[in-house]
Backbone as JSON, one array per atom type, in Angstrom:
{
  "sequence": "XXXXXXXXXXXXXXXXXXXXXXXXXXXXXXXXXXXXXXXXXXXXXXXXXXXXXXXXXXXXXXXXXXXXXXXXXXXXXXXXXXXXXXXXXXXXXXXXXXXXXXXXXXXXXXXXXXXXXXXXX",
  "N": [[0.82, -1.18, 0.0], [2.32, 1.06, 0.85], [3.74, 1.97, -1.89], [1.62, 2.7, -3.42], [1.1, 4.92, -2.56], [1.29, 7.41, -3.29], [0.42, 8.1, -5.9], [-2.08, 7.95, -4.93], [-2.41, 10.05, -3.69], [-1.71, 12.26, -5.85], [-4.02, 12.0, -7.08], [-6.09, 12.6, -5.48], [-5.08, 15.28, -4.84], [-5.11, 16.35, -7.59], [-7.59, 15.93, -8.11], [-9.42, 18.06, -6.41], [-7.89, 19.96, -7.63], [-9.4, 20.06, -10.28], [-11.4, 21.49, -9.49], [-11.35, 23.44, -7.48], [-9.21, 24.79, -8.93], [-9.19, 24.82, -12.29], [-7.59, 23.85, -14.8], [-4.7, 23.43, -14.01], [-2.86, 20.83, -13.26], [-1.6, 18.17, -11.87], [1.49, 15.85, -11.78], [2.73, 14.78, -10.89], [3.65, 12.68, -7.91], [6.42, 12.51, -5.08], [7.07, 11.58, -2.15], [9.78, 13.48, 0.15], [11.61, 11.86, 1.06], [11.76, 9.88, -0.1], [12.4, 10.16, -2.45], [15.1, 11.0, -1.91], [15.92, 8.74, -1.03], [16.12, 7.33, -3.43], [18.13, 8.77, -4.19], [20.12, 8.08, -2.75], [20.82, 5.75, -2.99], [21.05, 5.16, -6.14], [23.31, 6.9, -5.87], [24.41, 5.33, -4.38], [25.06, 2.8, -6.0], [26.58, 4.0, -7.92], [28.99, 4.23, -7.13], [29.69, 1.89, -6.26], [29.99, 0.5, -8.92], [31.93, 2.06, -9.8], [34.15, 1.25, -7.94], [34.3, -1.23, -8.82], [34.94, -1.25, -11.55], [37.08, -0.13, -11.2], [38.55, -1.9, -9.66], [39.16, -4.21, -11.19], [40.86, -2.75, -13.18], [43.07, -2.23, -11.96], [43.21, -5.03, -11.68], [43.62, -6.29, -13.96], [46.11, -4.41, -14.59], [48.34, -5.59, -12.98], [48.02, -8.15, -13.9], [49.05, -7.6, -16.08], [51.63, -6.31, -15.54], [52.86, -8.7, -14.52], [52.9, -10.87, -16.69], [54.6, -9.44, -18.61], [56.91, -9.29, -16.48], [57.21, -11.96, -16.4], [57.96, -12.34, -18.56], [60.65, -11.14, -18.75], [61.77, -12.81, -17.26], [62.33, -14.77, -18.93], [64.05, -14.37, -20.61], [65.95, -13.38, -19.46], [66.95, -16.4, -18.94], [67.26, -17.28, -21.53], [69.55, -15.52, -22.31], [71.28, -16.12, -20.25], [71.98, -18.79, -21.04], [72.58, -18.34, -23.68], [75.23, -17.14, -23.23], [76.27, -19.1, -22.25], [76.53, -21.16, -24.1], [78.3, -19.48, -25.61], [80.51, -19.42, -24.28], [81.27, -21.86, -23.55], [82.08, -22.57, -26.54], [83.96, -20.76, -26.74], [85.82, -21.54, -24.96], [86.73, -24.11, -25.8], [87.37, -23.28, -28.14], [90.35, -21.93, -27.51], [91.47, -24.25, -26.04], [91.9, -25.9, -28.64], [93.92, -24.27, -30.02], [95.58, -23.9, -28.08], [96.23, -26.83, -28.1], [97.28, -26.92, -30.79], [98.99, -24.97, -31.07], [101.13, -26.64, -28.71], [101.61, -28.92, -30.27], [103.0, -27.48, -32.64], [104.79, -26.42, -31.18], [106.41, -28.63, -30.57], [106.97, -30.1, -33.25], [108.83, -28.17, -33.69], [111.81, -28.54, -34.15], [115.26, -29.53, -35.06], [116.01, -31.24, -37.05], [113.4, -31.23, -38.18], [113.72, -28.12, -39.18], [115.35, -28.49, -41.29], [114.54, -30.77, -42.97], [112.1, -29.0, -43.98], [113.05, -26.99, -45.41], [114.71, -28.13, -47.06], [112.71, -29.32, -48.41], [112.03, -26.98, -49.31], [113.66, -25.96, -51.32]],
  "CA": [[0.0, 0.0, 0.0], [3.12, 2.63, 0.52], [3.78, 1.64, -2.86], [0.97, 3.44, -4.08], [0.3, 6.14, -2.05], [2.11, 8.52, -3.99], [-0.62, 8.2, -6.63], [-3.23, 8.97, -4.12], [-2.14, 11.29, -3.16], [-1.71, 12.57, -7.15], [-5.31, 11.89, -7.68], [-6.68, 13.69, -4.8], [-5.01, 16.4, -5.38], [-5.64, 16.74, -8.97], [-9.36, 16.45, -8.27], [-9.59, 19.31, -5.65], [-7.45, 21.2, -8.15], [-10.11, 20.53, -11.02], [-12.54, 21.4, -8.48], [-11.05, 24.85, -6.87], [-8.17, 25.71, -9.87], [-9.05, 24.54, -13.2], [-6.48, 24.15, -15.48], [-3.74, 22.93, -13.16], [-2.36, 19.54, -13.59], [-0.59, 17.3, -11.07], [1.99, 15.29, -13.23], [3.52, 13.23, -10.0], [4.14, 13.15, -6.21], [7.14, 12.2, -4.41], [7.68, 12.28, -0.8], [11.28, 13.89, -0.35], [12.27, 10.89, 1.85], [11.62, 8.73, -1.23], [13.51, 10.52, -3.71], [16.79, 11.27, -1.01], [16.43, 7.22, -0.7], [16.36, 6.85, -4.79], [19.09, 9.41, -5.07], [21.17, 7.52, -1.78], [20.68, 4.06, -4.1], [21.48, 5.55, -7.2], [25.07, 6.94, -5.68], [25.94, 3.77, -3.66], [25.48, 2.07, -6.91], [27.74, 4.53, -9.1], [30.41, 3.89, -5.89], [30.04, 0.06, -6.29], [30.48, 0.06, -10.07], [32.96, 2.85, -9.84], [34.91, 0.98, -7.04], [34.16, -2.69, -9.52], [35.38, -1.32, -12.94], [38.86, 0.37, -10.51], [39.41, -2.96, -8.92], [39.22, -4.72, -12.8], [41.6, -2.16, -14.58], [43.75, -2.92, -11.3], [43.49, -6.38, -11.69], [44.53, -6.58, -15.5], [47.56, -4.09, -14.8], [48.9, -6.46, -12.4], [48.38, -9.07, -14.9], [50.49, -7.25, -17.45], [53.28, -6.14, -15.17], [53.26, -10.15, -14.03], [53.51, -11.26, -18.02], [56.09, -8.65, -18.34], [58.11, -9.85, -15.39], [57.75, -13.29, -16.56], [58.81, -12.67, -20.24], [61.98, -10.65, -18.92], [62.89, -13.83, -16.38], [62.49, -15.75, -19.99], [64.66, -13.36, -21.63], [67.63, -13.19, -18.65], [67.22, -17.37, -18.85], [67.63, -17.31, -22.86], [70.77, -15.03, -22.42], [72.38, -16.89, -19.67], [71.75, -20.27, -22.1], [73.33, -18.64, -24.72], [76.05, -17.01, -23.07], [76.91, -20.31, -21.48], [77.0, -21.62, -24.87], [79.57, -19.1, -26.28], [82.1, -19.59, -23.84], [81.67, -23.18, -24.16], [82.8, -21.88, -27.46], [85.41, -20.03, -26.59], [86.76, -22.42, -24.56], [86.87, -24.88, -26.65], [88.64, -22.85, -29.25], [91.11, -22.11, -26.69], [91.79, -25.84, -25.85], [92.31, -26.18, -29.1], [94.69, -23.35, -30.13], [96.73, -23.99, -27.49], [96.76, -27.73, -28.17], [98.13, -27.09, -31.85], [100.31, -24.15, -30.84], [101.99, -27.26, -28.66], [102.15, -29.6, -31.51], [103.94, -27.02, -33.3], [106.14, -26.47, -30.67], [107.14, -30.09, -30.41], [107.42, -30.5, -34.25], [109.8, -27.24, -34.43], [113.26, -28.88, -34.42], [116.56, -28.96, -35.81], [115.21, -32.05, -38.12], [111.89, -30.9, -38.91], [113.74, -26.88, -39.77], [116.42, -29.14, -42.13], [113.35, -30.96, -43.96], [111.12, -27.83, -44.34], [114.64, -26.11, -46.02], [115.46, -29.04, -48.04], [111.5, -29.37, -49.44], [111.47, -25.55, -50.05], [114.49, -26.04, -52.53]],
  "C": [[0.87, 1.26, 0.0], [3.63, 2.72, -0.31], [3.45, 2.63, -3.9], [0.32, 4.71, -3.53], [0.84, 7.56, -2.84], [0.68, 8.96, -5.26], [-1.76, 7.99, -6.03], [-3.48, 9.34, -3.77], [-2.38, 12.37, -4.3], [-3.6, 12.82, -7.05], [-5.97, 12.63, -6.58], [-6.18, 15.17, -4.98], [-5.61, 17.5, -6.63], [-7.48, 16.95, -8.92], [-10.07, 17.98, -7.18], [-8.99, 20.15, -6.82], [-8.56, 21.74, -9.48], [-11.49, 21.4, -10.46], [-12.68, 23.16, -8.56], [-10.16, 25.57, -8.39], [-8.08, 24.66, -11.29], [-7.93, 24.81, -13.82], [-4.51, 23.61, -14.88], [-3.67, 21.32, -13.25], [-1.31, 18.74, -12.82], [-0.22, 16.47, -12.14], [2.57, 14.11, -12.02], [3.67, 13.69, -8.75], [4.99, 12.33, -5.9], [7.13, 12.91, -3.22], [9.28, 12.18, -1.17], [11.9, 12.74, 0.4], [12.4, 9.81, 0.37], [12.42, 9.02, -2.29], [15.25, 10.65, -2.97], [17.22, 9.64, -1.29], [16.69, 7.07, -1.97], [17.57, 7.27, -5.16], [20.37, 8.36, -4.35], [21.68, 6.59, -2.65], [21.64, 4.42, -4.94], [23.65, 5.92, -6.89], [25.27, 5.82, -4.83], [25.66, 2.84, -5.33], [26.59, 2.62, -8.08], [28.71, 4.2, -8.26], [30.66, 2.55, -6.76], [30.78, 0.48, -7.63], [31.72, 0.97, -10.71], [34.52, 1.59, -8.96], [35.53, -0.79, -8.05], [35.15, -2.38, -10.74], [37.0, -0.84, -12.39], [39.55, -1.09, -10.43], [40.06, -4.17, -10.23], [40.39, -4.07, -13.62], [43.16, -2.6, -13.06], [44.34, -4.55, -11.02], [44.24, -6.63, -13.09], [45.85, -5.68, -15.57], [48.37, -4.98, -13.94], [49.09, -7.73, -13.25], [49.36, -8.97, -16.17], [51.52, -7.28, -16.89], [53.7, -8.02, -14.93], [53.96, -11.21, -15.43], [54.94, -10.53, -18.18], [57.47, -9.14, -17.69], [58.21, -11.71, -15.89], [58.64, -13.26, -17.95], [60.52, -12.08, -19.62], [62.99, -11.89, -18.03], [63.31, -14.63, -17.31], [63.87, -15.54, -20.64], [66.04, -13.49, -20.92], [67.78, -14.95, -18.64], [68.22, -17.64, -20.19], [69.03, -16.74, -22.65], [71.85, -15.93, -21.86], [72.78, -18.46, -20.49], [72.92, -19.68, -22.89], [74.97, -18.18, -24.42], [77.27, -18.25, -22.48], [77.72, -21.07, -22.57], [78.05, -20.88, -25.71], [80.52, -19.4, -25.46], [82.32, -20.75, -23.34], [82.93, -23.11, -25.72], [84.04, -21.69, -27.57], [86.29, -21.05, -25.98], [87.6, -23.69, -25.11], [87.95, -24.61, -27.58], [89.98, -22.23, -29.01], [92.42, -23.16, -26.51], [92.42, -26.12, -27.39], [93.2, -25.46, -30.14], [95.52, -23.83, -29.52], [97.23, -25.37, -27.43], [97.7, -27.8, -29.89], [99.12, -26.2, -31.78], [101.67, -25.41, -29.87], [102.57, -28.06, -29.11], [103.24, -29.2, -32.2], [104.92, -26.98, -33.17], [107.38, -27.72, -30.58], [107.94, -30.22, -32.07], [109.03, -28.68, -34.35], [111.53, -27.58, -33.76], [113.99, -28.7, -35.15], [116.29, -29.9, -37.53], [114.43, -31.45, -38.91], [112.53, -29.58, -39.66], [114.45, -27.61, -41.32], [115.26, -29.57, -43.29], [112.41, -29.99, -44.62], [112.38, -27.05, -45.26], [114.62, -26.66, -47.55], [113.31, -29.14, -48.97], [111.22, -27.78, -50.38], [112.56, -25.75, -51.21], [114.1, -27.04, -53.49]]
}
């Protein structure tokens, strides 16, 4: 029934007004308690969906910086991989530099200079 009292309130009015002041036209009644409560509503729901769509654009930047941070742990893994594998590399070509630089040394005799002499002539 407090539902509808607003509109019978409307309708009494309006009929005293055709009554006493033709021409006058009630269009709607609100008590002001009823509209303060529609307006109260109205802003706790722009809050909520204010506070909903914050906590959402908060949630997906955390999800980026987290991709982010994972691609760059990918990125410092990939490096250390490959750096591992150049100075495998290097080492390697090292090892084996300095194993034919001692070959050489071994073969560079008084023999071996005599043969290298005698083939160049």
């Amino acid at each position: 029934m407090f539902a509808t009292i607003d509109e019978k309130i409307k309708d009494a009015l309006q009929g005293d007004c055709r009554h006493n002041a033709p021409g006058i036209e009630i269009i709607s009644v609100h008590k002001h308690r009823v509209v303060e409560k529609e307006a109260e509503t109205n802003k706790k729901k722009a809050i909520s969906e204010a506070e909903n769509s914050a906590n959402v654009g908060k949630i997906l930047m955390e999800q980026k910086l987290m991709e982010m941070d994972s691609a760059r742990k990918q990125q410092e893994i990939e490096n250390q991989i490959y750096m591992g594998r150049q100075k495998i590399k290097a080492d390697a070509n090292l090892y084996h530099e300095s194993k034919e630089a001692e070959a050489n040394q071994l073969k560079l005799t008084l023999q071996y200079l005599e043969l290298k002499f005698i083939e160049a002539i």
